[in-house]
C-alpha positions in Angstrom: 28.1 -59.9 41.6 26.9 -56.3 42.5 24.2 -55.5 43.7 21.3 -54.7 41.1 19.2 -51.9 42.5 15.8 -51.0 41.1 15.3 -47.9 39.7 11.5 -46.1 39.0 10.8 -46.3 35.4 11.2 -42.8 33.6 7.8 -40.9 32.9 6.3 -42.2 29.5 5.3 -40.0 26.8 0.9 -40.5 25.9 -0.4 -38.9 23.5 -1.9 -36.4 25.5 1.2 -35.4 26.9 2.6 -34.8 23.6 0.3 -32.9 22.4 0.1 -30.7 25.7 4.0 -29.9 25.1 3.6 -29.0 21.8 0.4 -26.6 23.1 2.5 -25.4 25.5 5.7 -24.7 23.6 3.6 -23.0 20.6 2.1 -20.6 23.6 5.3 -19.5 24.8 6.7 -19.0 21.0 3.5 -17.2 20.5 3.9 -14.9 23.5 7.4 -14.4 23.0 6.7 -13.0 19.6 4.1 -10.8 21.3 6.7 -9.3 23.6 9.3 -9.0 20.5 6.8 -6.7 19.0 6.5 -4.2 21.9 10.2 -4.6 23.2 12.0 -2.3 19.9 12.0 1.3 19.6 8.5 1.9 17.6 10.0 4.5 15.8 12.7 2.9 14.4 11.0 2.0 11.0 10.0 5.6 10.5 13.4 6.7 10.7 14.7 5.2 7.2 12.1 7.5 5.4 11.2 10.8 7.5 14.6 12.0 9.5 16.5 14.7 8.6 19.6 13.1 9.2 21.4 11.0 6.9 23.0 8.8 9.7 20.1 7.8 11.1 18.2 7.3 8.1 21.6 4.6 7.4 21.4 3.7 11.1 17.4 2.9 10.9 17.8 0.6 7.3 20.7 -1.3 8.8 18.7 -2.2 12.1 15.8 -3.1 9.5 18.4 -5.4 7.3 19.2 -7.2 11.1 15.5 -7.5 11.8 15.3 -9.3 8.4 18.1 -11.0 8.6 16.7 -11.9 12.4 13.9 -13.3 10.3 15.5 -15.4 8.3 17.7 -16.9 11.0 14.6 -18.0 12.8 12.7 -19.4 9.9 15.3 -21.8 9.2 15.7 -23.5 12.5 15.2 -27.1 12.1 14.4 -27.5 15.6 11.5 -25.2 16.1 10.2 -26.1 12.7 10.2 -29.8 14.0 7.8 -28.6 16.4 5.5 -26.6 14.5 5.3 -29.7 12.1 4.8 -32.2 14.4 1.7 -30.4 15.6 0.3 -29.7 12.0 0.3 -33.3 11.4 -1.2 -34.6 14.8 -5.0 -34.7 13.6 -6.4 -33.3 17.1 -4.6 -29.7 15.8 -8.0 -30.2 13.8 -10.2 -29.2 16.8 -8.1 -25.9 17.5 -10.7 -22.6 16.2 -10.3 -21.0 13.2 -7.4 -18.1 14.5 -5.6 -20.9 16.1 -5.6 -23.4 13.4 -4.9 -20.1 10.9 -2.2 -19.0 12.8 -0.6 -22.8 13.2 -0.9 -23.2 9.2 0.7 -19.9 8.1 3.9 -20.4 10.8 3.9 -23.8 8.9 4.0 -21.7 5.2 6.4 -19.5 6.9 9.2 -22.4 7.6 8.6 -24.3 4.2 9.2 -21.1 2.6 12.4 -20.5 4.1 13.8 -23.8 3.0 13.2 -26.1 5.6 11.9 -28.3 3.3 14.9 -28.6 1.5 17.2 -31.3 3.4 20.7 -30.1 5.7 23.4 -29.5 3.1 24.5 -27.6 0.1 20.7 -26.6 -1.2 19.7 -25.3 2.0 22.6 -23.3 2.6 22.1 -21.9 -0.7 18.9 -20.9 -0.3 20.1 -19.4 3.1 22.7 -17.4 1.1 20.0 -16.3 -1.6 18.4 -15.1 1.1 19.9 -13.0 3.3 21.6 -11.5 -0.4 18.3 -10.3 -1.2 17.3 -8.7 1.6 21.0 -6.5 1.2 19.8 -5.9 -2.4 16.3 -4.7 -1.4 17.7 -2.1 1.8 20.4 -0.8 -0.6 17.9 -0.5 -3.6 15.4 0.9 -1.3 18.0 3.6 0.3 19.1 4.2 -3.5 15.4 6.1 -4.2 15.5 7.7 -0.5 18.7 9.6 -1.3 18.2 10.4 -4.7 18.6 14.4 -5.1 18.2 14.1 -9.2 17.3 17.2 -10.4 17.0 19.4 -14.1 17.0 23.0 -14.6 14.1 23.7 -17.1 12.8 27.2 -18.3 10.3 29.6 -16.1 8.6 30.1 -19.5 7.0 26.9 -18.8 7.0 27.4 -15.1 5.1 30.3 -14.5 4.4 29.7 -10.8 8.0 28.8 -9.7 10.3 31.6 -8.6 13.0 31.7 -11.4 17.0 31.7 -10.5 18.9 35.1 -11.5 19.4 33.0 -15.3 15.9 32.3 -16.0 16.1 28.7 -14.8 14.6 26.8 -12.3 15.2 23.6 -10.9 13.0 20.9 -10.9 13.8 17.5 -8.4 12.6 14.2 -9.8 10.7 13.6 -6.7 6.8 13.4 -7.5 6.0 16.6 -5.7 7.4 18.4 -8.7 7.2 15.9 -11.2 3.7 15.5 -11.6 2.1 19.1 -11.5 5.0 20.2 -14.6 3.8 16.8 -16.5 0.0 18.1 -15.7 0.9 21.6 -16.8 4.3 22.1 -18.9 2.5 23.3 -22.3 5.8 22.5 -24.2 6.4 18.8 -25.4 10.4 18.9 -25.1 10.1 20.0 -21.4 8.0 17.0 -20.9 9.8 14.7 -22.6 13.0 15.8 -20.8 11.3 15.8 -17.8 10.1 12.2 -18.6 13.3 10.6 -19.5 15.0 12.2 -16.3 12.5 11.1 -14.3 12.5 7.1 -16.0 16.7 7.1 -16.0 17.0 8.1 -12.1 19.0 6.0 -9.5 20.8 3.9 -12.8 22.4 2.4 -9.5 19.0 0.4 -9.0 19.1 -1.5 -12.6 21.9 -4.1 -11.7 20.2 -4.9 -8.3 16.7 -5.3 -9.5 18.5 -7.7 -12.3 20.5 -9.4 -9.9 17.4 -9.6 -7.2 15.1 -11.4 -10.6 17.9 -14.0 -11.2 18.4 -14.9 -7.4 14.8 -15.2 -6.9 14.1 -17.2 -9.5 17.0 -19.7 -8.2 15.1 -19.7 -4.7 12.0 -20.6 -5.9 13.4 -23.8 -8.4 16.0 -24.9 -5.2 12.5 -24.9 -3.5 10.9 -27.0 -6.2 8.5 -24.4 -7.9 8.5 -23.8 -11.2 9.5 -20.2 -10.6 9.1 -16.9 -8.3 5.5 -16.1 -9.2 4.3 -20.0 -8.2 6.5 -19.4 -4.9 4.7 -16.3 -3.8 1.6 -17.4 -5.1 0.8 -20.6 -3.1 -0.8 -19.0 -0.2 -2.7 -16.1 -1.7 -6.2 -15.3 -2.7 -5.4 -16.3 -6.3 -3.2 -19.6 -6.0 -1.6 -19.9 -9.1 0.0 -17.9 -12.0 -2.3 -18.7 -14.8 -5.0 -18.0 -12.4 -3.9 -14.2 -12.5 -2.3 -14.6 -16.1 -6.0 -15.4 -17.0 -7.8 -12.3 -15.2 -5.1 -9.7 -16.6 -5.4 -11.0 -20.2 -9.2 -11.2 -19.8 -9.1 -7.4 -18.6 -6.5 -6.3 -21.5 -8.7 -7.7 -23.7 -11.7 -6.3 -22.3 -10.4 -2.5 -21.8 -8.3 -2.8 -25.8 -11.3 -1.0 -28.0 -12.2 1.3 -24.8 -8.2 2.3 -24.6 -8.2 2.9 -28.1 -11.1 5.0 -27.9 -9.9 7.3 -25.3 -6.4 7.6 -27.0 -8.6 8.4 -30.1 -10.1 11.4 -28.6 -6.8 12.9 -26.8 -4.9 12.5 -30.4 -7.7 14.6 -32.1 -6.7 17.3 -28.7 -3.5 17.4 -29.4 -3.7 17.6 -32.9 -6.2 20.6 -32.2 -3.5 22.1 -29.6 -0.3 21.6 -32.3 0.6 24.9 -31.3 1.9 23.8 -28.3 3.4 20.6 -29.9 6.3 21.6 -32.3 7.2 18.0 -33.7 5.5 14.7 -33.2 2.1 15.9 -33.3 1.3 12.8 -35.1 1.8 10.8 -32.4 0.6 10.2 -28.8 3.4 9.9 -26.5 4.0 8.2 -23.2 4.7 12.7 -21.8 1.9 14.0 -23.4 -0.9 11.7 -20.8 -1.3 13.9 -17.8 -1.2 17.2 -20.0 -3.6 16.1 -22.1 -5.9 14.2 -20.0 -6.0 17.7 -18.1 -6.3 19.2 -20.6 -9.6 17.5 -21.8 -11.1 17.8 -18.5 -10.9 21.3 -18.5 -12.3 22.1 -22.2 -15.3 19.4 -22.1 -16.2 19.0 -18.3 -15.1 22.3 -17.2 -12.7 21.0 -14.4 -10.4 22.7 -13.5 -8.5 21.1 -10.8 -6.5 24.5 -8.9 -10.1 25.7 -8.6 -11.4 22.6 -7.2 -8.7 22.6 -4.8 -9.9 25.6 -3.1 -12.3 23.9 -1.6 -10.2 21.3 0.0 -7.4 22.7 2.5 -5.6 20.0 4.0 -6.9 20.5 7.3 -10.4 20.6 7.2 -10.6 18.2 4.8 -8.8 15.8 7.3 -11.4 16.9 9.9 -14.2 15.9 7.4 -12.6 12.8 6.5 -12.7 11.6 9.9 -16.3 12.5 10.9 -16.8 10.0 8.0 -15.1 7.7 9.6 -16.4 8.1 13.2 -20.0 8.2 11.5 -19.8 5.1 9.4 -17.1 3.0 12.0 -18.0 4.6 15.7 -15.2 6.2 16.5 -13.8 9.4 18.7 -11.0 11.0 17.5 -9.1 13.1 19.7 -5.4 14.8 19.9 -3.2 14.5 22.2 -2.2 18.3 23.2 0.8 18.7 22.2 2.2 21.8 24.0 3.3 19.7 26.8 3.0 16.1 25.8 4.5 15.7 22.0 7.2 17.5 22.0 9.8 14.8 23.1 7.7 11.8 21.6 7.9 12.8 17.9 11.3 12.9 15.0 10.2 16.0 14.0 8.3 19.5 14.9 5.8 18.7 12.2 4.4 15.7 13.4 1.2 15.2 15.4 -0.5 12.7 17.8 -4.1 11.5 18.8 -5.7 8.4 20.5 -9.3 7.0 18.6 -12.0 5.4 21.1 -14.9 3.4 20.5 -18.1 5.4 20.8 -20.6 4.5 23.5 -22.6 2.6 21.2 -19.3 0.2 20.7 -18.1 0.2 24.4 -16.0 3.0 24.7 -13.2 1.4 25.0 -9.4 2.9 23.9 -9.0 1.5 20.7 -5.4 2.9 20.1 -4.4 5.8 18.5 -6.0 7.6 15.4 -6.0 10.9 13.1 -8.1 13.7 13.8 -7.1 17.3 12.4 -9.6 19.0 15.3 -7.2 20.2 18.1 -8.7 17.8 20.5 -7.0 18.1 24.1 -7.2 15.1 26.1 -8.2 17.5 29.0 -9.7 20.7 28.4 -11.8 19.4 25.4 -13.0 16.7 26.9 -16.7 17.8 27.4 -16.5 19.3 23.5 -15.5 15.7 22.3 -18.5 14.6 24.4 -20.9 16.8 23.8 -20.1 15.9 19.9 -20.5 12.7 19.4 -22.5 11.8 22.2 -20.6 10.1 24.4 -18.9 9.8 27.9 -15.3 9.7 27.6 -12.8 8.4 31.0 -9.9 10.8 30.5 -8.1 7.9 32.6 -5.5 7.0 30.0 -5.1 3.3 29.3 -2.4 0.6 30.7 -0.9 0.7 27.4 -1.5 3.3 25.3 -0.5 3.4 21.6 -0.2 6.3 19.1 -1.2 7.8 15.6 1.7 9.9 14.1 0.4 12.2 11.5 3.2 13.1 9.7 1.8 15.4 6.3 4.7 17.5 4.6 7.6 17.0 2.7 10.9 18.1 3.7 14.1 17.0 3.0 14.8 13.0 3.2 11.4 12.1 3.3 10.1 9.5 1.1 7.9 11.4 -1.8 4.9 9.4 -1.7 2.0 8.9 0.9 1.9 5.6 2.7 1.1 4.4 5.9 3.5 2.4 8.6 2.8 0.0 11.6 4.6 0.8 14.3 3.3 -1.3 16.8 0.6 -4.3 16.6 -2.3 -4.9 18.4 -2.9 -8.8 20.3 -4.3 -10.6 22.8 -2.0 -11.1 26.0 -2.3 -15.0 27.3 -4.4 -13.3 30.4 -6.9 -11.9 27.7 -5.4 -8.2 28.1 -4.6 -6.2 25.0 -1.7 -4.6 23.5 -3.1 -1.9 21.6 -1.5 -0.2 18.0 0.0 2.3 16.9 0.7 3.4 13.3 2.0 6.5 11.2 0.3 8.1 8.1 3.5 9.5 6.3 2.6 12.0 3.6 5.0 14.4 1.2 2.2 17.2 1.0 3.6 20.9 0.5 3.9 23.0 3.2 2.0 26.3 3.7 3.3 29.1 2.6 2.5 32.3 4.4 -1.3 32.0 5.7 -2.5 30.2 2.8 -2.8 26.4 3.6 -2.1 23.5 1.7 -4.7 22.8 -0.7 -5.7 19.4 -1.9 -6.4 18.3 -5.6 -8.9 15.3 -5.6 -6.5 13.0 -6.2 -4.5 13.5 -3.3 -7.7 14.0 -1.2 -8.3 10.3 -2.6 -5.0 9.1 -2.0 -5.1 10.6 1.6 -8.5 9.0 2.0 -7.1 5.4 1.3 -4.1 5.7 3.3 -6.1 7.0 6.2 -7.9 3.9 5.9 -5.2 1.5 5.9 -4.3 3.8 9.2 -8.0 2.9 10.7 -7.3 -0.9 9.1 -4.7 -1.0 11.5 -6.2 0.7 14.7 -9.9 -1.2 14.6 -8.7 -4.8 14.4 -9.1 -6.9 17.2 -7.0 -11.0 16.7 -5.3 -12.6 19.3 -1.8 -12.9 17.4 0.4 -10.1 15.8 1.1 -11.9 13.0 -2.5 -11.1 11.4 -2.8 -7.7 12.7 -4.6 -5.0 10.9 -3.7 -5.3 7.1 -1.0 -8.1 7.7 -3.2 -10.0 5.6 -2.5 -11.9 2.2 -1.2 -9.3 -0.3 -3.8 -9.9 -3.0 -6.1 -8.3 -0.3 -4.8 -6.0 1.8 -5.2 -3.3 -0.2 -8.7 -4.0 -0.9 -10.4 -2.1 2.6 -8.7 1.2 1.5 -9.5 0.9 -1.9 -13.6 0.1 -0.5 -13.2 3.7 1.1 -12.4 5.5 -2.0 -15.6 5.2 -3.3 -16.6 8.1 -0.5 -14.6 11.0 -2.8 -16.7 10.5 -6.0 -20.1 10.8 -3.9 -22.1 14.0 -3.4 -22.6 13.7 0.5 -19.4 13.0 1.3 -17.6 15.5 -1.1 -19.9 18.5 0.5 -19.2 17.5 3.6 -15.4 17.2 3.0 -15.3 20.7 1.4 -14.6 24.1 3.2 -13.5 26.8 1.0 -9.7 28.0 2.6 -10.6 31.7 2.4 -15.0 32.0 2.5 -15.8 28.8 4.1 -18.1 28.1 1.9 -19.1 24.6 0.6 -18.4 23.2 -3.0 -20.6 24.5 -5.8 -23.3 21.3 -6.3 -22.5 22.3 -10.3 -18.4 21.6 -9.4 -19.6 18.3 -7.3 -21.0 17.0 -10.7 -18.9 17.5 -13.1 -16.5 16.1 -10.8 -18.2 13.1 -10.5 -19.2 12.6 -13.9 -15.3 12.7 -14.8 -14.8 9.3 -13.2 -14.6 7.2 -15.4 -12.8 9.3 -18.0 -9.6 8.5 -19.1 -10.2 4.9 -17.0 -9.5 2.6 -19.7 -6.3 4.1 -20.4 -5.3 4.2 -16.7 -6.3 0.8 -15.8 -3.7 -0.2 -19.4 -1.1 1.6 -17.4 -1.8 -0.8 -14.3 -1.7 -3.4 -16.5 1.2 -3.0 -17.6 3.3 -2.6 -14.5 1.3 -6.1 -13.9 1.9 -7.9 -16.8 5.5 -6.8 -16.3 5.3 -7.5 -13.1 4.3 -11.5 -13.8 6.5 -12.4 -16.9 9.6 -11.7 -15.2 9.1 -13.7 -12.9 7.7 -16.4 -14.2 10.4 -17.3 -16.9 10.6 -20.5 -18.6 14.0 -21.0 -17.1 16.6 -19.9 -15.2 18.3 -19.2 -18.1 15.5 -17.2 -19.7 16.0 -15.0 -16.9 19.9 -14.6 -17.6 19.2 -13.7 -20.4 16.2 -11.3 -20.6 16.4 -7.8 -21.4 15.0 -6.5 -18.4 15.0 -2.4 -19.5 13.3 -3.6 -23.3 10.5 -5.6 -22.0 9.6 -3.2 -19.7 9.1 -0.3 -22.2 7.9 -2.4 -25.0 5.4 -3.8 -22.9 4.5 -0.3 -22.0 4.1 1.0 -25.3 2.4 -2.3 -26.8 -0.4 -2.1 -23.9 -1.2 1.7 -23.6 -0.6 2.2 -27.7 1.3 5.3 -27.0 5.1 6.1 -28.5 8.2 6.2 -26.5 11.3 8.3 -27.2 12.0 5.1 -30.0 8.9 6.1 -32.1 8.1 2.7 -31.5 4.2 2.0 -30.5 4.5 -2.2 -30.5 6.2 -4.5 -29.1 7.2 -6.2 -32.3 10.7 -4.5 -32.3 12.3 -4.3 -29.4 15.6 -2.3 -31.1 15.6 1.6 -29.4 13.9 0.3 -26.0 16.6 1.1 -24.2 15.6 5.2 -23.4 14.6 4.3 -19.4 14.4 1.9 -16.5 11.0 3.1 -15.0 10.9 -0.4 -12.8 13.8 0.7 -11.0 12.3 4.2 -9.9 10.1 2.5 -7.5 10.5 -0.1 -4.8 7.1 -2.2 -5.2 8.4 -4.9 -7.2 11.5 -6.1 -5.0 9.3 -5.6 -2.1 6.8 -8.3 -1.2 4.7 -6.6 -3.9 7.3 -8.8 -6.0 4.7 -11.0 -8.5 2.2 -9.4 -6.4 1.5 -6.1 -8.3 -1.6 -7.3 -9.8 -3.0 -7.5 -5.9 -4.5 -3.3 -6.4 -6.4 -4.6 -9.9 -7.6 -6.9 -7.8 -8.5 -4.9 -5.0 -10.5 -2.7 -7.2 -12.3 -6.1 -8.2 -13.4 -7.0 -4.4 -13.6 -3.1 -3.2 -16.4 -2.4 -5.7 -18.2 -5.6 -5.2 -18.7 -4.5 -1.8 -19.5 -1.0 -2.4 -22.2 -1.4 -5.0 -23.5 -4.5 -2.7 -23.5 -3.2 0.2 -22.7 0.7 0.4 -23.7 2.2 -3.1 -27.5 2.8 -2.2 -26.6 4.4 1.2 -22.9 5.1 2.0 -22.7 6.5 5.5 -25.4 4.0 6.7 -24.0 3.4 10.4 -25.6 0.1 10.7 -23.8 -1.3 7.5 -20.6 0.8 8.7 -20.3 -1.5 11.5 -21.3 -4.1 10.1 -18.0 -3.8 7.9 -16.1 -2.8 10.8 -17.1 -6.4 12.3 -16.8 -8.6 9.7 -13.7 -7.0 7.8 -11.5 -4.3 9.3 -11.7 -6.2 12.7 -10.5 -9.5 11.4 -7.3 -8.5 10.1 -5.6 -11.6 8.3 -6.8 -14.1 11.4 -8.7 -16.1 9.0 -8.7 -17.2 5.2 -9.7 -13.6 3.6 -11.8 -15.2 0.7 -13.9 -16.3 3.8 -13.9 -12.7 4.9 -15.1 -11.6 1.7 -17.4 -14.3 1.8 -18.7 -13.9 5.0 -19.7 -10.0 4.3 -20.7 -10.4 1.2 -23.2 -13.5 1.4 -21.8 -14.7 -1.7 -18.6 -15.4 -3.5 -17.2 -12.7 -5.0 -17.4 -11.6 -8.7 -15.9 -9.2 -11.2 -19.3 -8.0 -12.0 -19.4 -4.9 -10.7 -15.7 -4.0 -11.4 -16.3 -4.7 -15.4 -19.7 -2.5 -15.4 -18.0 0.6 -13.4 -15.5 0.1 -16.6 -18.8 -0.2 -18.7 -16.8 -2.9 -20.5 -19.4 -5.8 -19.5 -19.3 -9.6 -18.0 -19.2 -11.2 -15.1 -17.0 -14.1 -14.0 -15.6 -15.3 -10.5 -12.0 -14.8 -9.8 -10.6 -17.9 -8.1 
């Protein structure tokens, strides 16, 4: 018989140690994700909607359809998923704080949601099919708008400020730069209505993806077990459930019907008054004849005329007010980077611009990362101006890491049309406690000077900049230890709700004086111009918010069909202008004002002229109704009486912008308001009454 020899018995597995693995294994995922972040090119997602070349533009969505498809790849790993569960369900994960705990629970969400609650086989590899199809269908629907070169050629006689061609004609783009001001201004009701249809029949390529895309979401979410795509993206938001939101958008309908008929009432009677102008179908209202006519009425009754108005606001010094607001109310420095012998090799185009933001004194002085100024800060011959200031002492040392703003403002040629702002790099918390700090791009389509005179800002763009610049600051001022709840990487029913706080500032007195700087006197806005400005506010509003509505309602019935073969069979194009007409009360090209009979509905596909609802914004367009909701519960509670109070501006910094999505943002709200949040002030800013909680 051999020998026996005995052998040291293998080290046991304790509780402790198994929780200690799992601790340390979530670490290193955690700070491998961290390095992921900084390792790409931070430029690459810009390059898909600002660069001039075609090639890269391709090049730049293809790398993005990887990173997705990267995604998906490592969502549906069993094996790390068996680790992320097993420390979810030990109860000591219990005692981790709130970031921890927040981050552990959404990486959780993240797995299920990929199918890794679906068991190995057939299912899950479908839903691993569905999804790596949809993210081809959203890059190619997505490049479909960036490369659309639609255009018309339309009259000068309704043009009079465009050069005319050697015919007579001009040609108009269907990009919004030139859509909107000949909507606003075309006198004559068939250029409108040409325009119109042009504009709602563009990139026809879009309509069988965004009908495919409905169909294969709604499989996903029934493989997954949910009764369809709006109670799969709805789980984990600030509203949890589809007749939670169903509720609040049929409430608000309800609410805004007899003001919406009123304001309809009163732009009929203007048109009627103004048939001149309208050859045929003076009778009715049309979906063309909004923006002329709401312009229209603000010029005859409240004496606004917006080119005037304009004056007051070029794009620069307006920028430069904007962000003493923002260093008043938040503390912060704004400074640029000089760019004769710094930019020049770090940007994708001449154009673009580049400044750092620091904390004032009062906040540390610390680099926060990189921010927007329009003053022609330089980080070394200015440096006792910027001082001097604000007060401060400023270490022209530059930081470890730093991270940039890119200010990117005018159109050009493949460039997205519309404003919108970009993270380029997040901001988190090394495992040493050092920080990786952000950087992040405002991209805007504004037009570019011509000749000495500058660009000149209407007040809805100067609102529009105003919001985006604070997504921009949203993303600079955050401080959480993970990139996954950076800046607004928070739950979509609230991300847009910071930015949409901030736009209160452009209907105050204060702010709009302080903003204003006439582009050839200097001079301030009239006070006289200031008030009728503000007192315009609310014109128009229930109509607008209809509008919203409708993209919401949409928005939420397809995709929330009965069944999957309610989807099949849905008339995607005729819901969508029926719905449209029956909410707003105004006629399509049909004649038709209800929804009763669909027949004629056919004239446009206005849902696939713009990517929001096959991005995440999918089910999810309700999230800016409901920003307004939360962003004027906060300004009349906290702001209203004294908006650039420093104290409370910090106080919001704090409690808000700083937090990012690193903890439940009902809390958030919660926490800075002192109360649970209402609609109270939303519905009396609407003057249409009530008060009732959301969720």
């Amino acid at each position: 018989m051999a020998t026996s020899h005995l052998h040291k018995r293998p080290p046991q597995a304790t509780p402790a140690s198994v929780r200690d693995s799992m601790n340390r294994l979530l670490e290193q995922s955690r700070n491998l994700h961290n390095r992921l972040a900084i390792s790409r090119d931070e430029h690459s997602p810009v390059y898909q909607y600002a660069s001039l070349g075609a090639e890269l533009r391709g090049a730049s969505r293809e790398v993005a359809q990887l990173l997705e498809e990267f995604e998906i790849e490592k969502y549906m790993r069993d094996d790390l998923f068996k680790i992320v569960d097993t420390v979810k369900k030990d109860p000591s994960s219990q005692n981790l704080d709130i970031q921890a705990r927040h981050y552990l629970n959404s990486e959780h969400r993240k797995y299920v949601a990929n199918g890794l609650g679906l068991e190995p086989g057939p299912l899950r590899d479908r839903f691993k099919e569905i999804k790596k199809q949809m993210n081809v269908l959203g890059v190619e629907f997505q490049s479909n708008l960036d490369e659309d070169r639609g255009e018309i050629r339309v009259s000068i006689q309704d043009l009079d400020e465009r050069d005319p061609g050697q015919d007579g004609m001009v040609k108009v783009t269907l990009q919004y730069a030139d859509y909107f001001p000949i909507m606003d201004n075309a006198r004559n009701s068939k250029t409108r209505k040409r325009l119109f249809l042009a504009f709602k029949n563009k990139c026809k390529g879009n309509v069988p993806l965004f009908r495919e895309m409905m169909i294969l979401r709604d499989e996903a979410a029934r493989l997954l077990g949910d009764a369809n795509y709006a109670a799969y993206q709805l789980g984990d938001r600030l509203v949890t459930s589809p007749e939670k939101v169903n509720s609040f958008l049929d409430d608000l309908r309800c609410r805004l019907a007899d003001r919406g008929a009123e304001e309809l009432k009163r732009l009929k009677a203007l048109k009627t008054a103004d048939r001149e102008g309208e050859p045929a179908g003076g009778e009715q209202y049309c979906l063309w004849d909004y923006r002329y006519y709401n312009r229209l009425l603000l010029e005859k009754d409240y004496q606004i005329d917006q080119q005037e108005i304009a004056e007051f606001f070029p794009l620069n010094k307006t920028l430069e007010g904007m962000l003493d607001i923002f260093s008043r109310l938040f503390g912060l420095v704004f400074y640029e980077v000089d760019a004769s012998n710094q930019t020049k090799d770090l940007t994708w185009y001449p154009d673009v611009r580049i400044f750092h933001v620091w904390d004032d004194d009062d906040d540390g002085g610390e680099f926060v990362g990189v921010g927007i100024s329009i003053s022609r800060f330089s980080a070394t011959a200015r440096s006792e101006r910027i001082a001097h200031r604000y007060g401060i002492t400023i270490s022209l040392a530059p930081p470890e890491q730093p991270r940039y703003l890119y200010l990117d403002l005018y159109a050009r040629d493949g460039k997205r049309g519309h404003p919108f702002n970009i993270n380029l790099q997040p901001g988190f918390e090394y495992e040493n406690g050092d920080r990786s700090y952000p950087s992040t791009v405002l991209l805007c389509s504004f037009a570019k000077p011509a000749g000495t005179k500058p660009c000149l800002l209407h007040h809805s763009d100067m609102v529009t900049l105003f919001h985006e610049l604070g997504h921009g600051i949203h993303d600079l001022v955050r401080k959480t230890r993970y990139s996954r709840f950076h800046g607004t990487m928070t739950v979509l029913d609230f991300c847009e709700t910071p930015s949409k706080m901030l736009e209160n500032w452009c209907w105050l007195s204060r702010p709009l004086q302080s903003l204003s700087h006439h582009y050839e006197t200097g001079e301030p806005i009239p006070q006289s111009m200031v008030d009728n400005l503000i007192r315009v506010k609310k014109v128009n509003s229930g109509l607008f918010y209809l509008r919203q509505l409708h993209i919401s309602i949409f928005d939420l019935h397809i995709h929330q069909p009965p069944s999957h073969a309610s989807i099949l069979n849905t008339d995607i194009t005729s819901t969508y202008n029926s719905l449209w007409q029956s909410i707003t009360q105004m006629a399509g090209p049909s004649g038709e004002t209800t929804a009763t009979d669909t027949g004629g509905n056919d004239w446009g596909h206005g849902y696939a002229t713009f990517f929001h609802l096959l991005s995440d914004y999918g089910a999810g367009y309700y999230s800016y109704l409901l920003a307004d909701v939360y962003a004027l519960d906060m300004f009349h509670s906290v702001f209203k009486s004294d908006p650039l109070n420093p104290e409370q501006g910090r106080r919001y910094r704090r409690m808000v912008l700083e937090k990012g999505g690193s903890q439940p943002e009902m809390k958030t709200l919660s926490d800075f308001l002192g109360r649970e949040a209402t609609t109270q002030a939303f519905y009396e800013e609407l003057a249409i009454g009530g008060r009732s909680r959301i969720c």
